[in-house]
C-alpha positions in Angstrom: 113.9 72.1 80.3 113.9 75.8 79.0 114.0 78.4 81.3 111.7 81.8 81.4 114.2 84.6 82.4 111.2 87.0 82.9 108.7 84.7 84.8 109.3 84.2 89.1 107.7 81.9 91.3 106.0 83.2 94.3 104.8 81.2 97.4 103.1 82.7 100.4 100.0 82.6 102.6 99.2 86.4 100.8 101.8 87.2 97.8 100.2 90.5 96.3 102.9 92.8 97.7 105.5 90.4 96.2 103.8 89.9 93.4 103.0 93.4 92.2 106.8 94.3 92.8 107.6 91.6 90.7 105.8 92.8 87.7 106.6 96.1 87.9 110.2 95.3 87.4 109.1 93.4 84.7 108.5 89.3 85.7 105.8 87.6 85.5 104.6 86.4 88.4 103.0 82.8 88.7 101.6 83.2 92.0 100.6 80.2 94.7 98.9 81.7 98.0 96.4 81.4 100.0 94.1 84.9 100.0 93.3 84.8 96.5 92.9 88.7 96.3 91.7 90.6 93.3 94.6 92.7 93.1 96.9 90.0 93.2 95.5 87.7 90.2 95.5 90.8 88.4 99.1 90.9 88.4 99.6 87.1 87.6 100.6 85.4 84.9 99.4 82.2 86.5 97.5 81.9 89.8 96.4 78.9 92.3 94.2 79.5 95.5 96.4 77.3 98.2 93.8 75.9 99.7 94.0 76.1 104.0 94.0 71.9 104.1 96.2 71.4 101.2 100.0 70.3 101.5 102.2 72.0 98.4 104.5 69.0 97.4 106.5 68.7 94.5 103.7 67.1 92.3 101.1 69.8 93.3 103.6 72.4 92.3 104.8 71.1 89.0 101.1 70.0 88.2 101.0 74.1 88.4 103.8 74.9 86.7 103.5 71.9 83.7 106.2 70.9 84.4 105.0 66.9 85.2 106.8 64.1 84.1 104.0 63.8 81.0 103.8 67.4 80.7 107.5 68.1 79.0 107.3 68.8 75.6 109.4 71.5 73.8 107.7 74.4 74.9 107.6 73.4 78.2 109.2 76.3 80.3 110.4 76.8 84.0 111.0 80.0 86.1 114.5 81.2 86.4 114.1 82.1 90.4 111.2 81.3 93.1 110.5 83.5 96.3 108.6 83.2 99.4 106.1 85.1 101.2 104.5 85.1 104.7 104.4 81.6 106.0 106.2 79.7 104.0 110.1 80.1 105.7 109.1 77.3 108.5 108.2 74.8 106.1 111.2 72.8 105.6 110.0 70.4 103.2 108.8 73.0 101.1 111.5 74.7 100.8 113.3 71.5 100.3 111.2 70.6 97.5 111.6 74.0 95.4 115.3 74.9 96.6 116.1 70.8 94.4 113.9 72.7 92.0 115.8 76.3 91.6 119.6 75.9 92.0 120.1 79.3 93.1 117.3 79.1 95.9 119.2 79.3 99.3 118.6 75.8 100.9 116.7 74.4 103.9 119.6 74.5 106.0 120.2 77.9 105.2 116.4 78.8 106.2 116.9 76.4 109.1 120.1 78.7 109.9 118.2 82.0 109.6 115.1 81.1 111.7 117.9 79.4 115.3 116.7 81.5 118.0 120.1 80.3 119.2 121.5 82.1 116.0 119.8 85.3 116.7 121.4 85.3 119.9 124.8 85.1 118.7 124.3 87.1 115.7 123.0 90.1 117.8 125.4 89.9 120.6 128.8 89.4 118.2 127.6 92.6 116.6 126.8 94.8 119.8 123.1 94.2 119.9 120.9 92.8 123.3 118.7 89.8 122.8 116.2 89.1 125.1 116.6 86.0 127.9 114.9 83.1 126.1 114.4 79.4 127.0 113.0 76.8 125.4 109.5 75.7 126.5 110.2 72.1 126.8 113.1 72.9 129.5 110.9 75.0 131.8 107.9 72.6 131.8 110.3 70.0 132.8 111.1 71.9 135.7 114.9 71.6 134.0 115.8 75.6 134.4 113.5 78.1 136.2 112.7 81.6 135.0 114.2 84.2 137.6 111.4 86.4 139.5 113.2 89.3 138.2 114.9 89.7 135.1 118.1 91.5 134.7 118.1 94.3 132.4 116.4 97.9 133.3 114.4 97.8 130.0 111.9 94.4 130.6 108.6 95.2 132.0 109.2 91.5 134.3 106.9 89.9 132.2 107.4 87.0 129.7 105.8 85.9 126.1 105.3 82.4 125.1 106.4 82.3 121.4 105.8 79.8 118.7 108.6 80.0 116.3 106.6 78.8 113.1 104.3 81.1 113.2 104.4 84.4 111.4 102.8 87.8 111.4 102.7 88.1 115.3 100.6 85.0 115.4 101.4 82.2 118.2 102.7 84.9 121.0 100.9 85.0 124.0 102.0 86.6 127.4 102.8 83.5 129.6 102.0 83.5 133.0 105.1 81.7 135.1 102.8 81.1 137.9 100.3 79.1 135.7 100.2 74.9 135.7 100.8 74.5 131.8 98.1 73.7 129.8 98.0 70.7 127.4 98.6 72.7 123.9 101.3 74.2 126.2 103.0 70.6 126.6 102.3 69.9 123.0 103.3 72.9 121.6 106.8 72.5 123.7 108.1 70.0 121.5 107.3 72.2 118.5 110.1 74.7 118.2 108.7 77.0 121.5 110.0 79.3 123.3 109.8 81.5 126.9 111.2 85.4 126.3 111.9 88.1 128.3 109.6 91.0 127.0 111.2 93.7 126.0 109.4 97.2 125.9 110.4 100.2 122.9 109.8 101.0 119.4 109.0 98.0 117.3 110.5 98.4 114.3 111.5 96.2 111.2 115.0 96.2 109.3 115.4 95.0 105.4 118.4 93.9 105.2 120.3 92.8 101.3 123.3 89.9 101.7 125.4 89.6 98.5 129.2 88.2 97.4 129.7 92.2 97.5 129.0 92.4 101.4 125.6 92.9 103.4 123.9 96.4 103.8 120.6 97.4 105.9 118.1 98.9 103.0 116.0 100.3 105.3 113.8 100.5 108.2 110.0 100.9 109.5 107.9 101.1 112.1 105.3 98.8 113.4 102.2 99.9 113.7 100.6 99.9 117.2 99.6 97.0 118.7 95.8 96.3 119.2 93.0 94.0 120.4 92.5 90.9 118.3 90.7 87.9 118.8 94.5 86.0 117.3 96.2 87.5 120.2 98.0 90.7 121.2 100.9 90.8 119.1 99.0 90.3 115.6 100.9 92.6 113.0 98.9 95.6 111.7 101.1 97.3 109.7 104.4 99.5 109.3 104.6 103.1 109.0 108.2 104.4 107.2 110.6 104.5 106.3 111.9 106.0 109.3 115.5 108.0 110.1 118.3 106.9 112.1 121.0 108.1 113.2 123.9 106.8 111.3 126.0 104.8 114.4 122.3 102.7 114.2 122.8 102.3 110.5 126.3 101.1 111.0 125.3 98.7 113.4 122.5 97.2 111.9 125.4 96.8 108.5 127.4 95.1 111.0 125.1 93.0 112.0 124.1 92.1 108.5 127.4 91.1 107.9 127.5 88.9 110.7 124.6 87.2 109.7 125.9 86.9 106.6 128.7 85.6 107.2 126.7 82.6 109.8 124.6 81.4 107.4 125.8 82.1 103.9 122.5 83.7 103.1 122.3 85.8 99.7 119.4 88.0 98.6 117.1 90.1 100.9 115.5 89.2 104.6 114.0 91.2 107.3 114.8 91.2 111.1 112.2 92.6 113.9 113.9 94.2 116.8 112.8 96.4 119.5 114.7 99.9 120.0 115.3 101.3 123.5 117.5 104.6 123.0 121.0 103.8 121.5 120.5 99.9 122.8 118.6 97.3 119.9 116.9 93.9 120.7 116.5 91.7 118.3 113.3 89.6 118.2 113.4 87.0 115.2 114.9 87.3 111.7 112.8 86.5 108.5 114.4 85.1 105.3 111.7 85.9 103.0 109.4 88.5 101.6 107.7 90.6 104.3 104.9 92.9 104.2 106.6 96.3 105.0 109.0 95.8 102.1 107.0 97.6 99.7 106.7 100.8 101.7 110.7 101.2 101.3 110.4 100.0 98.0 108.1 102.7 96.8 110.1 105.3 98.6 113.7 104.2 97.5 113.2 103.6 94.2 114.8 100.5 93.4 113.8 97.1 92.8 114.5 95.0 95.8 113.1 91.6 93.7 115.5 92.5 90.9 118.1 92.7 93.4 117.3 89.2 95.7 117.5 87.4 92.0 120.9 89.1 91.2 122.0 88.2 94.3 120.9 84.7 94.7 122.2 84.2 91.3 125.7 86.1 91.8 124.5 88.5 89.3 124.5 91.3 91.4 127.2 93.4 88.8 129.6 95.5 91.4 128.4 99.6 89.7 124.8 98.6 90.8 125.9 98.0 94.4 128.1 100.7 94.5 125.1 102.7 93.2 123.0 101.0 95.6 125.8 102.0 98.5 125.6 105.6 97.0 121.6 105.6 97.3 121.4 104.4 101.0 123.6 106.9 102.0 120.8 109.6 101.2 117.9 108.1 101.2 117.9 106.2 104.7 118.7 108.8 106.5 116.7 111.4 105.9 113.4 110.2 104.3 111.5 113.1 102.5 107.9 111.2 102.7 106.7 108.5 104.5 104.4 105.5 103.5 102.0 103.4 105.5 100.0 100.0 105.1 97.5 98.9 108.3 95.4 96.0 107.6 91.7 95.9 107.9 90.5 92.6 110.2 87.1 92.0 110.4 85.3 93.9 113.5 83.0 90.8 113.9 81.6 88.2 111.3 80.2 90.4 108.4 79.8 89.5 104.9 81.5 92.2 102.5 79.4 92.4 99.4 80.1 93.4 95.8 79.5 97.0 96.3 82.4 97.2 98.1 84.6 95.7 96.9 84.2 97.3 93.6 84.2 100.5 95.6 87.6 99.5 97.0 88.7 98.3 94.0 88.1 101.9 91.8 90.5 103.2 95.0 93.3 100.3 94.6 96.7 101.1 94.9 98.5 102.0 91.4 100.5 99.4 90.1 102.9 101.6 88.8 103.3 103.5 92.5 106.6 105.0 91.6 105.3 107.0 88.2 102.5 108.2 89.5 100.3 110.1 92.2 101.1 107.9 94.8 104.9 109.7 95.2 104.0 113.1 94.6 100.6 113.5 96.5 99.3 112.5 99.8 96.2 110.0 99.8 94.8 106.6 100.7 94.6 103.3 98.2 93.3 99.7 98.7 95.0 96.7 98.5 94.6 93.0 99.2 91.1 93.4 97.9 88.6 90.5 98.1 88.0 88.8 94.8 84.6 88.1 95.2 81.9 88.7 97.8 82.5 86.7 101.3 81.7 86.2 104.8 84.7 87.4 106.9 84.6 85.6 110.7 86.1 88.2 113.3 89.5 89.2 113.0 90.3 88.1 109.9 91.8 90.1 107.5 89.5 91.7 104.7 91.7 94.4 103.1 94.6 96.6 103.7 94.9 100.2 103.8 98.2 102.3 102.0 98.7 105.8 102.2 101.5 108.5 101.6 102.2 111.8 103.6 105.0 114.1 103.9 105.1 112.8 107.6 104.1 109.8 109.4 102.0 111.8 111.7 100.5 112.8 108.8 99.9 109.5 106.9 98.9 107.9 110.5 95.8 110.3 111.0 94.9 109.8 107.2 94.8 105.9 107.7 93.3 105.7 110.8 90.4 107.9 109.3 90.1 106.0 106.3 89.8 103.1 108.9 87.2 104.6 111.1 85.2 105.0 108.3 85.6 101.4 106.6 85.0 100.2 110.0 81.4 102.4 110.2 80.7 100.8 106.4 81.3 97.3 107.5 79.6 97.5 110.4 76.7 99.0 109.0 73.3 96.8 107.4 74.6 97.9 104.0 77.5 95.5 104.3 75.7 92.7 105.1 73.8 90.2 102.5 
């Protein structure tokens, strides 16, 4: 079977970010996901709606990639590397399935390693870091440990989240309520990787971390946005602002703990952690081995090609000048960023149908593909992206679009975005949206 050094396979519940990235550093993407945007079958070389009742398995994926047992013939060719978005790191026997399929893909134990809670625990304590008091669900509704009435450390607000570990995107966390007899998803969802955690209040903020055979280095870091009402549940992700500065003894504990984790699960190529940030003191929250949504803010600032760099380093590729250039890099540009980026996503206000119009109107306004050559670096403004392919009823709360700006500040690029917002938000709203 021949192998196509240029061409990357990308899996995700919404791949447009990943996508894009990928073919500005020159792959081309063949693209399995679930949104179907317009902006992101622009960009692929090969595309396939994931439908929300379909199972990926390997016959549906090398159906897509012709790669069947009566589809070899000599021009039959296979992507050199595959990488996952959103939604996809929990699903063991997919990643199974392609990691048999792409030798360098890091393999299901390796995910299964990365997404322990237990792990996280260990991970952030070796290196100096606070993890909040978790149990599993199942042990609590078996009356086998009991939450204390007051939790230890000065930071919690004494109140406690239920979290589903295969979710993603702040889906599955709901406050839980101690004092409540459990419900019956409660007892069902306690045998499905749940658990009780101490809630920790501070700035939410995400890390992107790079592990290679050279060592393990934190790229950079953003900002959540802030939480707000949703019909999903009050932790639904919104979008990041960043990057953001640190000082450097943060920086050279978040390396640390990159190496640690590292060095627990032999992971290679890039991942993401979530933590909360009180003062000098960090909490982690989860790690995610995969793709995540704020990764294309730092990209577009930094100026270097974090997909280019995963494949190099999945592959042992990664030649030692490039991460000694990259070491050289991060030294200046994470700590003292000279603009700042921002994405928030735009959920539906309540069920509307988003009509032609508008998207083509969005669409004239979508982000450049070639961010880093053009207007988007050198001028402050507002773009589109994860446009609707086609006109569509949207139920409330669910995603439509996503806003990206740029601003010398985040104060700046904040007020811009949520005006931009405001006004989509009038427009959708309005009987001109509607068919």
């Amino acid at each position: 079977m021949a192998h196509t050094s240029d061409a990357l396979l990308v899996v995700g519940f919404t791949c447009r970010s990943l996508a894009q990235s990928a073919n500005r550093q020159g792959f081309s993407p063949l693209v399995i996901d679930r949104c179907g945007d317009r902006d992101t079958r622009e960009v692929a070389k090969k595309y396939s709606l994931w439908q929300s009742d379909e199972q990926l398995t390997d016959e549906t994926i090398e159906v897509f990639l012709n790669i069947g047992p009566r589809m070899l013939d000599a021009t039959s060719c296979f992507p050199q590397h595959c990488m996952l978005a959103g939604g996809t790191e929990n699903d063991i026997e997919l990643v199974a399935g392609l990691s048999r399929k792409f030798p360098d893909m890091m393999k299901p134990e390796q995910y299964a390693s990365m997404r322990s809670w237990k792990n996280w625990r260990s991970w952030s304590e070796r290196s100096g870091m606070f993890f909040p008091r978790s149990w599993e669900l199942g042990t609590i509704l078996s009356g086998t440990v009991d939450i204390p009435c007051m939790p230890i450390h000065s930071t919690s607000t004494n109140e406690y989240l239920l979290k589903r570990l295969d979710h993603a995107g702040g889906l599955g966390i709901s406050m839980w309520n101690r004092k409540e007899t459990p419900s019956a998803s409660q007892m069902a969802s306690a045998a499905s990787n749940c658990i009780v955690q101490e809630r920790i209040d501070g700035q939410s903020v995400g890390v992107t971390f790079l592990s290679s055979t050279h060592g393990s280095i934190a790229l950079g870091c953003t900002e959540a946005w802030p939480t707000q009402p949703h019909p999903w549940g009050p932790f639904v992700y919104h979008g990041s602002v960043g990057p953001i500065s640190l000082p450097k003894e943060d920086w050279q504990l978040l390396d640390a703990f990159a190496q640690n984790v590292t060095n627990g699960s032999h992971w290679q190529g890039l991942w993401q952690a979530d933590f909360i940030r009180k003062g000098s003191q960090w909490y982690l929250l989860e790690i995610n081995p995969r793709w995540t949504a704020s990764m294309e803010l730092l990209e577009a600032f930094m100026g270097i090609e974090l997909v280019r760099l995963h494949c190099l380093a999945l592959s042992g590729q990664l030649a030692n000048d490039l991460w000694q250039n990259l070491l050289l890099n991060n030294q200046s540009t994470r700590m003292a960023p000279s603009r700042c980026f921002a994405k928030r996503v735009l959920y539906a206000p309540r069920s509307i149908a988003v009509n032609e119009a508008t998207i083509q109107r969005w669409w004239n306004h979508r982000l450049p593909l070639e961010p880093l050559a053009n207007e988007i670096v050198t001028s402050s403004g507002c773009w589109f992206a994860d446009i609707p392919n086609e006109p569509m009823q949207f139920e409330t709360g669910f995603p439509v679009c996503s806003i990206i700006g740029v601003s010398p500040t985040a104060e700046d690029v904040r007020k811009a975005i949520e005006e931009r917002h405001r006004i989509e938000i009038e427009h959708l709203s309005s009987s001109e949206s509607h068919e």
